[in-house]
C-alpha positions in Angstrom: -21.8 17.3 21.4 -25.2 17.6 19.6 -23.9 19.8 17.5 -21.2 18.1 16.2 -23.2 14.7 15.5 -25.4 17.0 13.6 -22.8 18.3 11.6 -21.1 14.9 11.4 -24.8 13.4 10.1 -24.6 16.5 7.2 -21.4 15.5 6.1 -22.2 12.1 6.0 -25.8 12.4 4.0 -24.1 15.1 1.5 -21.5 12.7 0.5 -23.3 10.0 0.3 -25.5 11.3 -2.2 -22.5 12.6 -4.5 -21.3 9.1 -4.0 -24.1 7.3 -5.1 -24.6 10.5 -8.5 -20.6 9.0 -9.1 -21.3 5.6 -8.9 -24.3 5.8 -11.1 -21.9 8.4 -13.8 -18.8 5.1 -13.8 -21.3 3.0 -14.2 -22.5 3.8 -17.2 -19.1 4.8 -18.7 -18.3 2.4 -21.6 -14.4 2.6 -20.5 -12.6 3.5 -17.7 -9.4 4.1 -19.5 -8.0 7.8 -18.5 -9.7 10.8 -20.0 -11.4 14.5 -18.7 -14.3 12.4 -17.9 -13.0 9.3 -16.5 -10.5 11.3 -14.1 -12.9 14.3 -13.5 -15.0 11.3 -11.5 -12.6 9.3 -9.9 -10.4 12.3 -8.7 -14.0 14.0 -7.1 -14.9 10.7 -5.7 -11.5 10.0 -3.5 -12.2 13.9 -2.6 -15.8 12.8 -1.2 -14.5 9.7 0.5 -11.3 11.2 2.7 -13.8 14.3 3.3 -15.5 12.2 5.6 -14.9 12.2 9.0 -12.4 9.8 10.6 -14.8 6.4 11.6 -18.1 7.5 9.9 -19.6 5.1 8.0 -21.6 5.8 4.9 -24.6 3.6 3.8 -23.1 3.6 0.6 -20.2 1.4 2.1 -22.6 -1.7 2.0 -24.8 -1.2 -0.9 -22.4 0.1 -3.7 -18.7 -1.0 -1.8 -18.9 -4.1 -4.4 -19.6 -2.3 -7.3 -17.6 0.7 -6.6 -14.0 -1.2 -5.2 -14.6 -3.2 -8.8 -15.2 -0.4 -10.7 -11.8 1.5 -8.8 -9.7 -1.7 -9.3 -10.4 -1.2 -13.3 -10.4 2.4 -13.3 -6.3 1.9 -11.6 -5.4 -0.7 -13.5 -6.4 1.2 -16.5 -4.5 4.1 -15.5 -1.3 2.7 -14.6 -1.6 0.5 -17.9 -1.5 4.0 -20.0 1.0 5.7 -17.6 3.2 2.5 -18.0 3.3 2.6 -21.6 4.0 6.7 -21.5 6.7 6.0 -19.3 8.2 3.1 -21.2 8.1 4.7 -24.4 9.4 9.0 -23.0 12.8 10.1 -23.9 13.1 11.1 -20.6 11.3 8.2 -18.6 11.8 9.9 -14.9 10.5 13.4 -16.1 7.5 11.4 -17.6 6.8 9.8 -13.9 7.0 12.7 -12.9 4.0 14.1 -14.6 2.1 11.2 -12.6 -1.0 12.4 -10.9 -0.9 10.3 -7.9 2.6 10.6 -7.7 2.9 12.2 -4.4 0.2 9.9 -2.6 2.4 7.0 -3.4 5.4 9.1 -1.7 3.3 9.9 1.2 1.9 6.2 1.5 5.5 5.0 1.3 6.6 7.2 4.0 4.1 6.3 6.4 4.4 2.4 5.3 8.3 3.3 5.6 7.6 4.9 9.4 5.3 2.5 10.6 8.1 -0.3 9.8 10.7 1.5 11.5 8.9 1.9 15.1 7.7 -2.1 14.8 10.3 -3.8 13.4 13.5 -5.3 14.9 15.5 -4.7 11.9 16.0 -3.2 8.4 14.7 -5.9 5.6 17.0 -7.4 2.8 15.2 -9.1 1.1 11.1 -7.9 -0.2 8.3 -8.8 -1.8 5.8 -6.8 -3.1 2.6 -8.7 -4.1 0.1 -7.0 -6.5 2.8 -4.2 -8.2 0.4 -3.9 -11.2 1.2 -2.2 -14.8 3.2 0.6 -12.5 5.4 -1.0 -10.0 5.8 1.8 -7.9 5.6 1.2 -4.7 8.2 -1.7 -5.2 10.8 1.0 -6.7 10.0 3.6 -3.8 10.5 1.0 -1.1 13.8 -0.1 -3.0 15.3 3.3 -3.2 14.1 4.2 0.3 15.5 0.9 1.9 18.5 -0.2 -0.6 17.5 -3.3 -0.9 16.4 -5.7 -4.0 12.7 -5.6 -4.3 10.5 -8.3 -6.0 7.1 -6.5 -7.7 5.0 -9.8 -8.5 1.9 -9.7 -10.7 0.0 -13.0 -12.2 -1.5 -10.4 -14.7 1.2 -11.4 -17.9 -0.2 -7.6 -19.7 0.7 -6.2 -16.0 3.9 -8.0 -15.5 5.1 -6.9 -19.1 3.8 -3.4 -18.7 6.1 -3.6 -15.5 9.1 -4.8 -17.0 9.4 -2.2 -19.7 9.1 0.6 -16.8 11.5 -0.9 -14.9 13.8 -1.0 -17.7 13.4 2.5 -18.7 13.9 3.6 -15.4 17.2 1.8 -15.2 15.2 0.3 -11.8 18.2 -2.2 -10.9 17.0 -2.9 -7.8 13.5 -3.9 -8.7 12.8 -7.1 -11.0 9.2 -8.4 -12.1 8.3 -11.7 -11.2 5.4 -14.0 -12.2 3.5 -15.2 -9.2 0.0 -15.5 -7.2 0.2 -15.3 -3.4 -2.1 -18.1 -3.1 1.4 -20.6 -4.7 4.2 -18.4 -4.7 7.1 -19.5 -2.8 7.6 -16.5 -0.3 10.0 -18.3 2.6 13.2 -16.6 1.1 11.6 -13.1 2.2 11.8 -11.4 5.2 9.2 -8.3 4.3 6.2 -9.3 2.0 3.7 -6.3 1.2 0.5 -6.9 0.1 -1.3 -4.1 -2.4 -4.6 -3.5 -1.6 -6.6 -4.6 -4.4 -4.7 -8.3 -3.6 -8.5 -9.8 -2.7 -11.3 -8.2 -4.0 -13.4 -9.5 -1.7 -13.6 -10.2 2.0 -13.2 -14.0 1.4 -10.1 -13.5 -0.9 -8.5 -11.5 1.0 -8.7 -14.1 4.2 -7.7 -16.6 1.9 -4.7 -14.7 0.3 -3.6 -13.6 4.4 -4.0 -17.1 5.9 -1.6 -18.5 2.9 0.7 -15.8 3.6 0.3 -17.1 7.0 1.2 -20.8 6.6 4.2 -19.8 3.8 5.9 -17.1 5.2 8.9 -17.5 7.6 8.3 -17.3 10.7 9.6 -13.9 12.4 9.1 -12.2 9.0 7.1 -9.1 8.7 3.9 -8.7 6.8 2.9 -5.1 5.6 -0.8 -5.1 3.9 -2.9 -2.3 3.3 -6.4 -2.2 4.2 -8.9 0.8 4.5 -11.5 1.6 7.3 -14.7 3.4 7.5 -15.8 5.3 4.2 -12.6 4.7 2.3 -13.9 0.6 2.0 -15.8 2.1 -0.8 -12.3 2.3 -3.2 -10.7 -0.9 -1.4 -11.3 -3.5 0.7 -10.5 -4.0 4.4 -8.2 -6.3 6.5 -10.7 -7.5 9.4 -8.4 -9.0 12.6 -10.5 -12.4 11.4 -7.8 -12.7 8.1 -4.8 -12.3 10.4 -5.0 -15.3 12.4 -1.4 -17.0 12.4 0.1 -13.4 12.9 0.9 -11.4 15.9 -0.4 -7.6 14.5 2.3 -4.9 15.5 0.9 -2.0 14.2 -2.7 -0.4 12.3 -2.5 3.3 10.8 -5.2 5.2 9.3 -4.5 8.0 7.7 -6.8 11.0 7.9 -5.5 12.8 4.8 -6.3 11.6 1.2 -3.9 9.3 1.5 -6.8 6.3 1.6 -4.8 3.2 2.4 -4.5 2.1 5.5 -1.1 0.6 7.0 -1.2 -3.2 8.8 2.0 -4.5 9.9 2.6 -8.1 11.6 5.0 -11.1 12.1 4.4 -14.1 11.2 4.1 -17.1 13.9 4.7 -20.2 11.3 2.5 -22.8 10.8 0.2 -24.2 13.4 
């Protein structure tokens, strides 16, 4: 057992000084639009955070999970804002998503998030809302094609929302339409499956507030699906605490051990107390 903490505290103290070196290296970027650079540090530093092992927690986590989750959230939006425009603009939009680096770790999120639904909940959706589908709505198109079903993507960003639009539209995404909304107004009653991306609530406080609206808006008996992260992986987004999920029974939480970082949180919601 020694041994193992011992190898455990290695890990631990050699990622977080890479972490900290590729904090320090975005930091002082002047963009974190795509390029060698720009993708040379974030792809090294989701290698360094699902390297570490399951639970441990890294100093960094507190000092630099601010900075870092702000400087992610940019460095994503970023990327899916060049990636929507590639695809909108391709003679051959589905080859060009194809060429999509992260590509496969939406599929493999979506499968889990697809997995974890089907062991908790009573029955198949038909109507969903995805809040927080960005420049590149797609999570909302693979839940769509995986479930058959019409799929809302909502955004409050209008650059996001018309980034999303012109995807969608190349991609002949019938199924998926862009809507203008913030989860702390939108009407979500008329849905019975709302996901939550999880750079919705940057912040511990945001995110509690964002959750305990969902909470007083949403149907009761309708099924929540938010991502969260645990451990290390807080340092790229932030975490769902049981605190944010009051006015919800929680069904199901899934942490993957893979470098898929997101986490998986399913619930119902009780209504309004």
């Amino acid at each position: 057992m020694e041994l193992v903490v011992a190898v455990v505290d290695n890990v631990v103290a050699s990622v977080s000084s890479a972490v900290d070196r590729v904090q320090r290296d975005l930091a002082r970027r002047s963009h974190l639009r795509p390029c060698a650079e720009v993708d040379a540090l974030f792809g090294e530093l989701v290698r360094l955070v699902a390297a570490v092992p399951p639970g441990s927690v890294l100093p960094e986590c507190r000092r630099h999970g601010p900075v870092l989750r702000r400087l992610c959230a940019e460095g994503e939006q970023q990327l899916e804002l060049v990636w929507a425009r590639r695809i909108a603009t391709a003679s051959d939009p589905d080859g060009c998503l194809a060429g999509f680096p992260y590509l496969d770790n939406y599929r493999r999120l979506a499968r889990l998030e697809l997995d974890t639904l089907a062991r908790v909940a009573s029955r198949r959706p038909r109507r969903v809302l995805f809040v927080g589908a960005g420049p590149l709505p797609l999570s909302a198109l693979l839940m769509a094609d995986a479930l058959g079903v019409p799929v809302d993507a909502m955004d409050r960003d209008p650059a996001a929302l018309d980034a999303g639009r012109q995807v969608l539209a190349a991609l002949r995404a019938g199924r998926v339409r862009s809507v203008a909304g913030d989860a702390m107004t939108a009407d979500v009653a008329g849905y019975d499956l709302v996901m939550v991306a999880a750079l919705v609530g940057s912040t511990p406080g945001a995110k509690e507030a964002v959750l305990q609206r969902l909470a007083r808006a949403m149907t009761p008996g309708s099924v929540l699906l938010v991502r969260s992260a645990r451990a290390a992986r807080t340092l790229l987004y932030p975490p769902v605490e049981p605190a944010h999920l009051k006015g919800f029974a929680v069904h199901a939480v899934v942490h993957p051990v893979d470098d898929v970082i997101n986490s998986v949180v399913v619930a119902t919601a009780l209504g309004a107390s």
